[in-house]
C-alpha positions in Angstrom: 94.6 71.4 68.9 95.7 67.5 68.7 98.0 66.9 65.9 96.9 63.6 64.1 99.4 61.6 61.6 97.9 58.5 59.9 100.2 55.9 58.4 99.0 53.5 56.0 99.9 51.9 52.5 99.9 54.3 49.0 95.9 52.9 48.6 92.7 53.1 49.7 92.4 49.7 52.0 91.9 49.5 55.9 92.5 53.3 56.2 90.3 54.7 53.8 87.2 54.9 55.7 89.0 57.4 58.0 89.9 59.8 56.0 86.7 60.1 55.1 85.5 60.9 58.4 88.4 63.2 58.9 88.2 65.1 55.5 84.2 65.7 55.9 84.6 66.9 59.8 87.6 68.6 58.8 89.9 67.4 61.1 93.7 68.0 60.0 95.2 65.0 59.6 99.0 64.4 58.2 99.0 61.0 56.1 102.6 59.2 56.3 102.8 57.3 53.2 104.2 53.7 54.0 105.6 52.2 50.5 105.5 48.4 50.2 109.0 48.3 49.7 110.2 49.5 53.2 107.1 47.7 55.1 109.4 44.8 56.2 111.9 46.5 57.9 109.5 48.9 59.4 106.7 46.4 60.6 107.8 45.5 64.0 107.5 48.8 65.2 103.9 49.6 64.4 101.9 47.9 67.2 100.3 44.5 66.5 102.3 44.5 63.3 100.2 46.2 61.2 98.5 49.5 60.0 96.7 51.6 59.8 97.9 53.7 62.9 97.0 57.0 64.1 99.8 59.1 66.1 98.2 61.5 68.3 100.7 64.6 69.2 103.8 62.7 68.2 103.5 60.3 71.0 100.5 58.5 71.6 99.5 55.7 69.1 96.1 53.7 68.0 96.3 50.9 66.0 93.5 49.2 64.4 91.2 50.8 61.9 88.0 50.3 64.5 89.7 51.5 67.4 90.8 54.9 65.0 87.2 55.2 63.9 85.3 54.7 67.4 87.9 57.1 68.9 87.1 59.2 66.6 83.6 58.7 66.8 83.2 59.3 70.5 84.9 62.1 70.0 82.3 63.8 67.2 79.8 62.3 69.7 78.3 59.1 67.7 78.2 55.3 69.1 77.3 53.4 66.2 79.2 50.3 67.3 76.5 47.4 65.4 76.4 49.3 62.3 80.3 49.7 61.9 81.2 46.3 63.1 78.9 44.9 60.5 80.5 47.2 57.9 84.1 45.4 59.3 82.7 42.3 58.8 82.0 42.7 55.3 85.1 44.4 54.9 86.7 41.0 56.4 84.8 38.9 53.2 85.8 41.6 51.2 89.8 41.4 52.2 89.7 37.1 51.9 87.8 37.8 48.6 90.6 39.4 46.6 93.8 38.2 48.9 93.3 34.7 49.4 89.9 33.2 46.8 89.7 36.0 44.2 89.8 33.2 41.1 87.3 30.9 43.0 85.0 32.9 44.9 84.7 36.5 42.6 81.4 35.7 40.9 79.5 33.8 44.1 80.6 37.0 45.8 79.0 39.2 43.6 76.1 37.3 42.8 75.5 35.8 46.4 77.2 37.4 49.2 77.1 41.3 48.0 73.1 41.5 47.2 72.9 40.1 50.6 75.2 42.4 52.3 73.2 45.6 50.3 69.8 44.1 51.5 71.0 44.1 55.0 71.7 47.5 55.0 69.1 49.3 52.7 66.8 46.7 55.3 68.1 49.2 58.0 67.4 52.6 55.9 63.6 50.7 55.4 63.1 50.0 59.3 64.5 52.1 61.5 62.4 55.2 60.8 65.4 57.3 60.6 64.7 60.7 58.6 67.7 61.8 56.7 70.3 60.4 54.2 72.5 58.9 56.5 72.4 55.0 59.2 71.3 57.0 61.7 69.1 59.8 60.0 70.7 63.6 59.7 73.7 62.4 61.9 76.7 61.3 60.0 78.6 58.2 61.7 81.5 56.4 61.8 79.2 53.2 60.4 77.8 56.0 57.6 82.1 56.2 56.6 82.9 52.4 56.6 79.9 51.3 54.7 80.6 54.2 52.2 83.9 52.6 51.6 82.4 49.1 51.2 79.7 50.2 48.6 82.8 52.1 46.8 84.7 49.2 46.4 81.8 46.6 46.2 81.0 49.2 43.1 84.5 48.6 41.3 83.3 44.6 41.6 79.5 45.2 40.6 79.7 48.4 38.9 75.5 48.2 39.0 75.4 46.9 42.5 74.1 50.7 44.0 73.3 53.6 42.6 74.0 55.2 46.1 77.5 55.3 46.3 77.7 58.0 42.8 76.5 60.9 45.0 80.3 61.0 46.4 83.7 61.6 44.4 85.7 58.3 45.0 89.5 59.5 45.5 92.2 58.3 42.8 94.6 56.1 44.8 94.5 52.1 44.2 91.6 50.3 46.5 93.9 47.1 47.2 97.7 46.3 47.2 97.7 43.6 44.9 95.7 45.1 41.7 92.5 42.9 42.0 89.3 44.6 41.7 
């Protein structure tokens, strides 16, 4: 059996949609904890700089949080590449929300850009004719994982913004690095 060790930040962020998808298909996964204060010295030898990262048998290495995911995912056998891309893009808005425009752009956000973002998706659930609680019917998918995380987070904004998202436990660590919420 492949051993898996993911390396990411003490909070929920880019990583978090993962170990969802590894916890409910319980896959055994080690996390190594990365703590802000060493990042700088340790940054140039993740690939592209950054993490999340997943180290597969102590020598092969994925960067990316969308290449972990779909390598996961074609691994449990679902190709749900739309879905989770849209779910990155919103995570993108979400990211430039609270690192770069959080003063200025917090309440268009959750009065403009986040109903829209929910319509889109429950839009899906409507038209597809999927059967089952999840994108793509009974099958969970990596797109079912990220948009969990975005409607967890876009909760901690909009606490009203779905009633969805209270079916699952939301783990204790900080969403974000800097504190915003």
């Amino acid at each position: 059996m492949e051993k898996y060790v993911l390396s990411y930040f003490n909070y929920r962020g880019r990583a978090e949609a993962i170990r969802l998808m590894l916890i409910d298909h319980t896959i055994p996964f080690a996390e190594h904890t990365i703590h802000e204060k060493e990042w700088a010295s340790l940054r140039t030898s993740y690939p592209f700089l950054q993490v999340p990262t997943l180290r597969i048998d102590g020598h092969t290495t994925i960067a990316q949080t969308g290449a972990i995911m779909r390598y996961f995912g074609r691994k449990l056998a679902t190709m749900v590449d739309v879905l989770f891309e849209a779910t990155r893009d919103w995570r993108n808005r979400y990211q430039r929300l609270i690192y770069e425009e959080y003063e200025e752009q917090k309440t268009n956000y959750i009065d403009h850009y986040l109903p829209k973002q929910i319509a889109n998706f429950e839009k899906i659930f409507a038209t597809r004719g999927y059967e089952g609680p999840y994108l793509l019917g009974k099958k969970l998918s990596i797109a079912d994982y990220a948009l969990f995380e975005e409607l967890c987070v876009s909760k901690l904004l909009a606490p009203d913004c779905m009633e969805y998202i209270n079916r699952r436990s939301i783990r204790s660590l900080p969403v974000n690095g800097n504190g915003k919420q």
